[in-house]
C-alpha positions as a printed NumPy array, in Angstrom:
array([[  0.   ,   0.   ,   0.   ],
       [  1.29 ,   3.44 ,  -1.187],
       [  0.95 ,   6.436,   1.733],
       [  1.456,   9.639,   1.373],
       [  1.669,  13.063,   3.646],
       [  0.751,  15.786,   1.54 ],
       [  1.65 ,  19.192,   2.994],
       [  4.568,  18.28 ,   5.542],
       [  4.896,  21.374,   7.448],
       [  5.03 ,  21.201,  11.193],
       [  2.421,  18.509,  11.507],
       [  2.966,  16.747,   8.225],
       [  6.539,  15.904,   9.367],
       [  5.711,  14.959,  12.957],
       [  2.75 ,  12.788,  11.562],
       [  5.264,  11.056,   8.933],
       [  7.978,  10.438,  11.406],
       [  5.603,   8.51 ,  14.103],
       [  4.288,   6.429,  11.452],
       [  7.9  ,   5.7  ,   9.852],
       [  9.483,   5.538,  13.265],
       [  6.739,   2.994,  14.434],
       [  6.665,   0.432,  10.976],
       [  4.216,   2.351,   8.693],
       [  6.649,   4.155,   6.086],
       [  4.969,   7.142,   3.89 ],
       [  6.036,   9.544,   1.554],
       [  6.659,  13.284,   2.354],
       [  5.142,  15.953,   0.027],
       [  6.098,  19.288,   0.302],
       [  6.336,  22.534,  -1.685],
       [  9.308,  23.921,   0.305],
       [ 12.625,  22.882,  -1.368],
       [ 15.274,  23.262,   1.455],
       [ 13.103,  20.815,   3.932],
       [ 12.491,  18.513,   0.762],
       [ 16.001,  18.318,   0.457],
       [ 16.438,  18.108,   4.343],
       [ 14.4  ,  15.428,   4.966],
       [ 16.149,  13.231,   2.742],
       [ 19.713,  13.995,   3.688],
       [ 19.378,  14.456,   7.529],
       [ 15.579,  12.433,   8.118],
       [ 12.581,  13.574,  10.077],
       [ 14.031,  15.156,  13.464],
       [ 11.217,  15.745,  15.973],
       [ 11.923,  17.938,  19.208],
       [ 10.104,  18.959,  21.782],
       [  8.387,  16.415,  23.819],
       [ 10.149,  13.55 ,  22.343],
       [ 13.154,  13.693,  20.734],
       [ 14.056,  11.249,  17.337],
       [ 15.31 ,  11.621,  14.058],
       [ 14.338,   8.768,  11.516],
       [ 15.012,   8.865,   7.578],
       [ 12.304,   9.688,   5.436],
       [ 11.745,   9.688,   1.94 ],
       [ 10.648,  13.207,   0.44 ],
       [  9.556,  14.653,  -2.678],
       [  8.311,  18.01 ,  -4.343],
       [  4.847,  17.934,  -5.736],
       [  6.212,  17.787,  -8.968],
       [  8.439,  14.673,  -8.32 ],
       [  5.156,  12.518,  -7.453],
       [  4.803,   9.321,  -9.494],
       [  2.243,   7.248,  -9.821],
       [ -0.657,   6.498,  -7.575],
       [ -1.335,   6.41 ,  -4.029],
       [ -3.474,   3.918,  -2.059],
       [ -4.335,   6.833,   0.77 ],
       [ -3.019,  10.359,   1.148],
       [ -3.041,  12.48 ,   4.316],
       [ -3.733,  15.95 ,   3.396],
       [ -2.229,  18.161,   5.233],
       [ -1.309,  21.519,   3.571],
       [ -3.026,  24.85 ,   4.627],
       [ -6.963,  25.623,   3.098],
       [ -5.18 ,  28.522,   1.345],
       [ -3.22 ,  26.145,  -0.751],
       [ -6.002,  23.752,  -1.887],
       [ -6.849,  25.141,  -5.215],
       [ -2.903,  24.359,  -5.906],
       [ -2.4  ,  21.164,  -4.605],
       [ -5.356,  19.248,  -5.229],
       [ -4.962,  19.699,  -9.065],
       [ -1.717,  18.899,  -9.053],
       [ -2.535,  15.604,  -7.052],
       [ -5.557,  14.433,  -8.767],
       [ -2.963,  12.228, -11.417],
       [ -1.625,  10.164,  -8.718],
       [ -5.262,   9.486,  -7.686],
       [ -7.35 ,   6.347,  -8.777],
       [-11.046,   5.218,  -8.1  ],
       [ -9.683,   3.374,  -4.999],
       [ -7.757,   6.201,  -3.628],
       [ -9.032,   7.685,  -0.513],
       [ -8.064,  11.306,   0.641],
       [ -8.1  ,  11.622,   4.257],
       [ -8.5  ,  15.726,   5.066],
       [ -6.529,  16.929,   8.326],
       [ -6.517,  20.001,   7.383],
       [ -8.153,  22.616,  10.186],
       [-11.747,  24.4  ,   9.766],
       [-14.327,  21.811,   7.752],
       [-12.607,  21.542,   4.549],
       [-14.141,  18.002,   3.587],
       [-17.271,  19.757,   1.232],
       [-13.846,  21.844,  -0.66 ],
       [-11.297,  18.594,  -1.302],
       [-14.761,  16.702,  -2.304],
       [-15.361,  19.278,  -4.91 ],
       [-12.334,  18.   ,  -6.648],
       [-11.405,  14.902,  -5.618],
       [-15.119,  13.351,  -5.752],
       [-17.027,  12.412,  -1.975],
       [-16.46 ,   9.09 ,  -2.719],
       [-12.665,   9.204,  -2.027],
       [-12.876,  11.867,   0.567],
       [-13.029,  11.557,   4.513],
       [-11.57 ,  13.64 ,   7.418],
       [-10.878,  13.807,  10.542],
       [ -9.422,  16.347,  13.395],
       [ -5.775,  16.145,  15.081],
       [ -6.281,  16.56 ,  18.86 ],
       [ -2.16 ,  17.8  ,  19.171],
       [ -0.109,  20.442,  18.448],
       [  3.521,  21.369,  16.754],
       [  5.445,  23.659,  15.756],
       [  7.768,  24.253,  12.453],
       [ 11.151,  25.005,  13.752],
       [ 13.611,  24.633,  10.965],
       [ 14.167,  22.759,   7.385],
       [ 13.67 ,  18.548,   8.499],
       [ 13.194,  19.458,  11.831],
       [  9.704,  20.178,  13.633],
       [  8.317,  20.303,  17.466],
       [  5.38 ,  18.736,  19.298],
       [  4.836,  20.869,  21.408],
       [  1.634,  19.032,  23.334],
       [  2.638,  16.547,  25.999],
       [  0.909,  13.627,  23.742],
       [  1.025,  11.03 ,  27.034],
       [ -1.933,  13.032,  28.62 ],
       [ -4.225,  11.98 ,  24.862],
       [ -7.011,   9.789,  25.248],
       [ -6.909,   9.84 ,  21.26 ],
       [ -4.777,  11.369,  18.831],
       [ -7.411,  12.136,  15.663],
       [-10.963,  11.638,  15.065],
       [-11.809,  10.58 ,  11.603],
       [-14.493,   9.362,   9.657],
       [-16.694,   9.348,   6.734],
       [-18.827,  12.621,   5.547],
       [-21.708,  10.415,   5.526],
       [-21.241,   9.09 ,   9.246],
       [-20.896,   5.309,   8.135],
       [-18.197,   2.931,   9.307],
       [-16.399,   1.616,   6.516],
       [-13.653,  -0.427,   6.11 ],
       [-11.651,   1.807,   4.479],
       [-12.16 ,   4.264,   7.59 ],
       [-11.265,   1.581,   9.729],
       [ -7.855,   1.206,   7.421],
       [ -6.911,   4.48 ,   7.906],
       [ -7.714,   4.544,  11.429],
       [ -5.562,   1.412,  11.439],
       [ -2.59 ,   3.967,   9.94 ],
       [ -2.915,   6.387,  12.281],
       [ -2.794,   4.252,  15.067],
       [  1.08 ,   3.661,  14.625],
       [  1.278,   7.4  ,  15.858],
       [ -1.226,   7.493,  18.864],
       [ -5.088,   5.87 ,  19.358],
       [ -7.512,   7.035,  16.673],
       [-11.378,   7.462,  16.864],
       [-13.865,   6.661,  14.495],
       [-16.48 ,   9.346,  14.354],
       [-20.035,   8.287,  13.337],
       [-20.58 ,  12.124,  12.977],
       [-17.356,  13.468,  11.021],
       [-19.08 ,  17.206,  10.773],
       [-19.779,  17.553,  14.564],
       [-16.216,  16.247,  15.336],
       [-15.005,  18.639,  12.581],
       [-17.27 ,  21.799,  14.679],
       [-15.034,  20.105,  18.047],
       [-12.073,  21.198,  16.669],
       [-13.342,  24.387,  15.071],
       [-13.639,  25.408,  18.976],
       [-10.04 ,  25.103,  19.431],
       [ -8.943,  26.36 ,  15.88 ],
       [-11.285,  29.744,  16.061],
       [-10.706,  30.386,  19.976],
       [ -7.412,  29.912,  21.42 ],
       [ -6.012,  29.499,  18.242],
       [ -8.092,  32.659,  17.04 ],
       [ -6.588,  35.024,  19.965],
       [ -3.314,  33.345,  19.606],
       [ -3.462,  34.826,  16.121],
       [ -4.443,  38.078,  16.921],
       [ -2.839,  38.713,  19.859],
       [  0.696,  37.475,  18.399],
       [  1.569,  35.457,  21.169],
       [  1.422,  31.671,  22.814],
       [ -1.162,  29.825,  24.353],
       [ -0.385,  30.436,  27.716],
       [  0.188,  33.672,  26.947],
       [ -3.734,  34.099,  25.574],
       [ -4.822,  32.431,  28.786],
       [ -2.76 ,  34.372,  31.032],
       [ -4.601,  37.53 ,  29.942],
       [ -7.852,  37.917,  31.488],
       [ -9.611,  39.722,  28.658],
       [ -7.728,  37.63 ,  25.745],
       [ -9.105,  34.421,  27.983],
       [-12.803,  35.802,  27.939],
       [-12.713,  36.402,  24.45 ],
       [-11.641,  32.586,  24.263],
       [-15.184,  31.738,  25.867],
       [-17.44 ,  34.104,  24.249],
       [-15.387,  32.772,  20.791],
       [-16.066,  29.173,  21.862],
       [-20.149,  30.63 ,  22.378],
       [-20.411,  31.575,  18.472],
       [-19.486,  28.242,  17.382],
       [-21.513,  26.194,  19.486],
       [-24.565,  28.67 ,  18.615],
       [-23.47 ,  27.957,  14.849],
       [-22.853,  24.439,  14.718],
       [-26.738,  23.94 ,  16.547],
       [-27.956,  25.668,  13.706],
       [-26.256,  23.848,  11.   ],
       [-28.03 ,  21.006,  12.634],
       [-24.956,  19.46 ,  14.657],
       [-24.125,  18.862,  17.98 ],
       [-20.598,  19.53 ,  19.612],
       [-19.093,  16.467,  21.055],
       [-20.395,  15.652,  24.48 ],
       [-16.868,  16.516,  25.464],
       [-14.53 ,  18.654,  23.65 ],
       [-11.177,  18.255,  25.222],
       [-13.126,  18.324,  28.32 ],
       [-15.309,  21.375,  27.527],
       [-19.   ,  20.657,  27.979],
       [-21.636,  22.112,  25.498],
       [-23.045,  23.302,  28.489],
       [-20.018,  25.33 ,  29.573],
       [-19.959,  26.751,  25.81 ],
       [-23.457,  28.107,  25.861],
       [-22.767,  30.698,  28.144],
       [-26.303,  31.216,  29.168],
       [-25.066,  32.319,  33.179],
       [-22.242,  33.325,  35.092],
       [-21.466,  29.541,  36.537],
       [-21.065,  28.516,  32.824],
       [-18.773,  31.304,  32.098],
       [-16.566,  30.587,  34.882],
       [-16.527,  26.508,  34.364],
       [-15.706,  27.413,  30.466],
       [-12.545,  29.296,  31.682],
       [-11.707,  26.737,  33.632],
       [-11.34 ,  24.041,  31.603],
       [ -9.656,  26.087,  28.664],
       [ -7.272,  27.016,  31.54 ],
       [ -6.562,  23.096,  32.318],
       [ -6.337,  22.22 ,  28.512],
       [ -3.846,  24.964,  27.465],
       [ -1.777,  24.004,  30.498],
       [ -0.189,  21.071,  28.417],
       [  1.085,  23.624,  26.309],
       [  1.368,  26.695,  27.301],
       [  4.679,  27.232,  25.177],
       [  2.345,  26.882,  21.878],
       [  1.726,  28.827,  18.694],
       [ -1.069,  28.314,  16.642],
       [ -0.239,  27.918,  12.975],
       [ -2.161,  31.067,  11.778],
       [  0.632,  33.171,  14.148],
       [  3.347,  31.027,  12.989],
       [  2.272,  32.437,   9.381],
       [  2.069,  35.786,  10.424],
       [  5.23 ,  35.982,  11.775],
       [  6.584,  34.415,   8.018],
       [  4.653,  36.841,   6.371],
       [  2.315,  34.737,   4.475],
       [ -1.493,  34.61 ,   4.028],
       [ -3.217,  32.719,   7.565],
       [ -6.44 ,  30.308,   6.599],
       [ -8.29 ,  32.408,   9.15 ],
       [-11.048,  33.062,   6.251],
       [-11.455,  29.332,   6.386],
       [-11.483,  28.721,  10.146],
       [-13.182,  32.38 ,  11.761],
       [-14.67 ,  32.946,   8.574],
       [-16.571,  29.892,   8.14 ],
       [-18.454,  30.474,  11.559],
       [-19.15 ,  34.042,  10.214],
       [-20.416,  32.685,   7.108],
       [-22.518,  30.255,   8.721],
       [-23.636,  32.899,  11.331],
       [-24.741,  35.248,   8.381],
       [-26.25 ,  32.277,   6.518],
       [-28.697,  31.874,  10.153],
       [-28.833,  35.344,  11.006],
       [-26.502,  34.797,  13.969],
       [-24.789,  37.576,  15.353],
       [-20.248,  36.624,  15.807],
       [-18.745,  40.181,  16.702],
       [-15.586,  37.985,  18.378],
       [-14.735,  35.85 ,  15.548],
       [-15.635,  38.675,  12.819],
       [-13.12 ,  40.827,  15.401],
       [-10.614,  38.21 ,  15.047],
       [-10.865,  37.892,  11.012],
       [-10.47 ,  41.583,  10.935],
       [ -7.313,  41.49 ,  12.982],
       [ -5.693,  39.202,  11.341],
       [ -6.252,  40.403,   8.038],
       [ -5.041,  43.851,   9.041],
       [ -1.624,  41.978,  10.495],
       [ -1.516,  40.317,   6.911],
       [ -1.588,  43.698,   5.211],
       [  0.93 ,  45.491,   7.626],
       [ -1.73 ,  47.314,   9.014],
       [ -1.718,  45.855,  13.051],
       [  1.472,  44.672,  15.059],
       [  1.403,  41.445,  16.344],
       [  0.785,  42.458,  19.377],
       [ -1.821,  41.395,  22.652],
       [ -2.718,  46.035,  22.195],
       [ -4.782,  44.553,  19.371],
       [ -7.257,  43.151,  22.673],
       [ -8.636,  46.713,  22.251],
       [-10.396,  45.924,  19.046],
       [-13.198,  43.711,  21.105],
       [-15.637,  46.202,  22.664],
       [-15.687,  45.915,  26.293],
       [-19.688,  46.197,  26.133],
       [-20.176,  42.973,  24.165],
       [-18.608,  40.954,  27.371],
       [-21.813,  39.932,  29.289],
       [-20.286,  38.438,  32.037],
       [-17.362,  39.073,  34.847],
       [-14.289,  38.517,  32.67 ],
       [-11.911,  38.791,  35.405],
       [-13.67 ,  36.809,  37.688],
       [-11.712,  33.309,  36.794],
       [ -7.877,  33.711,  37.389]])
């Protein structure tokens, strides 16, 4: 069986070293030359909270040949109208594309690659790109009850779901989701809040829940999607990383205050963290916060649902983009103290 890692930035590469490292060997596709070429002359070397090199086989996208059995797509949203062209030849009717891209980006790769070879799942860790062949998980992964959540768009337990679950497995314990969109809306909690504020705030995860205002933007964030996601006729996980739909609703004060809490005890794995739309800031390149903010402002508009913190956040970013903002936790000002409902600085 061919595998392949499509998009093997920071965590491409830690993905394709576990399942190398542990007997499952894959092929690295990247775009960026200099870690192309540094994966194949020094291997995969993973820091952080492990520490391993292991070789690797990488390739540009143009150095592909022939087809692939399953491919892990991993690439940013903003590069999808690139790369999925370019992959489509090494694609046949058996070939399954497995999404792990952040946001819901399963109704975009199906456009092109057909919904019969497309499934998805979310990654439940984090990393961080630190140099050509070398990347860092940054999430202590021993604390993981599971490591992804996949599964089919249409909810059904296949056997090539349970393959690929089978796959991931060599890197950590894998779930198969009977409801792929709700697990997908999960995530979206962690990609749009913390990962949101991280963004606009230019700074770490700790650092966003250190602040108390950054931290209450976090929950009133985490509010919009779950008041999205019940519209588009999904409901969040019973648990999301330990957050309760309940503590997301934000309908009294005891909700607020159990919501900070327990984004206070999940960031506290890694407080040392940067999400991926700050560590493309800082390189100067275009974020997929229009895919991840903006799709719960889409689908707010779409219901008539007000999201002044995630439409905040968009707006941010986009001005950081266009040297317009510093990255910088100043840019807190931009979320109107009269659109926090409850006592922000009661949970420290």
């Amino acid at each position: 069986m061919r595998i392949a890692i499509v998009g093997c930035g920071a965590m491409g590469t830690v993905l394709g070293a576990f399942l190398t490292k542990n007997g499952c060997p894959v092929d690295f596709i990247d775009s960026y030359e200099e870690h192309v070429k540094a994966l194949n002359e020094k291997g995969a070397h993973i820091i952080g909270k492990v520490d391993f090199t292991v070789p690797v086989k990488a390739y540009t996208p143009d150095e592909m040949e022939g087809i692939y059995d399953i491919v892990f797509l991993f690439t940013k949203q903003t590069a999808n109208e690139v790369i999925l062209p370019q992959l489509l030849p090494h694609l046949d009717e058996n070939s399954t594309v497995c999404t792990l891209q952040n946001g819901v980006p399963e109704p975009f790769v199906a456009k092109y690659v057909g919904e019969s070879r497309t499934v998805g799942g979310a990654v439940l860790w984090s990393a961080t790109f630190s140099a050509p062949g070398v990347s860092e998980l940054t999430q202590d992964v021993s604390n993981l009850d599971h490591f992804f959540d996949i599964g089919e768009i249409n909810g059904k337990v296949t056997d090539r779901i349970k393959k690929i679950a089978e796959i991931l497995n060599y890197m950590g314990t894998t779930s198969v989701s009977t409801n792929l969109m709700a697990s997908r809306w999960g995530k979206l909690v962690n990609n749009a809040c913390v990962s949101g504020m991280s963004a606009a705030c230019g700074c770490t995860f700790g650092e966003v829940m250190n602040n108390e205002k950054a931290r209450a933007c976090v929950s009133y964030l985490g509010r919009e999607v779950n008041v999205c996601c019940e519209a588009e006729g999904y409901e969040l996980p019973l648990l999301v990383l330990g957050l309760s739909p309940d503590s997301l609703s934000l309908k009294d004060q005891e909700q607020f205050d159990e919501n900070q809490q327990m984004f206070i005890y999940m960031y506290s794995f890694a407080p040392g963290a940067k999400a991926s739309m700050l560590q493309d800031l800082e390189k100067g390149k275009v974020t997929e916060v229009q895919m991840i903010n903006g799709y719960v402002s889409e689908i707010g508009k779409k219901h008539g649902i007000p999201t002044p913190f995630n439409d905040t956040v968009i707006e941010i970013v986009k001005k950081i983009e266009n040297k317009e903002l510093p990255l910088s936790m100043s840019n807190l000002e931009y979320f109107n103290d009269d659109w926090f409902t409850y006592d922000m600085y009661k949970a420290k």
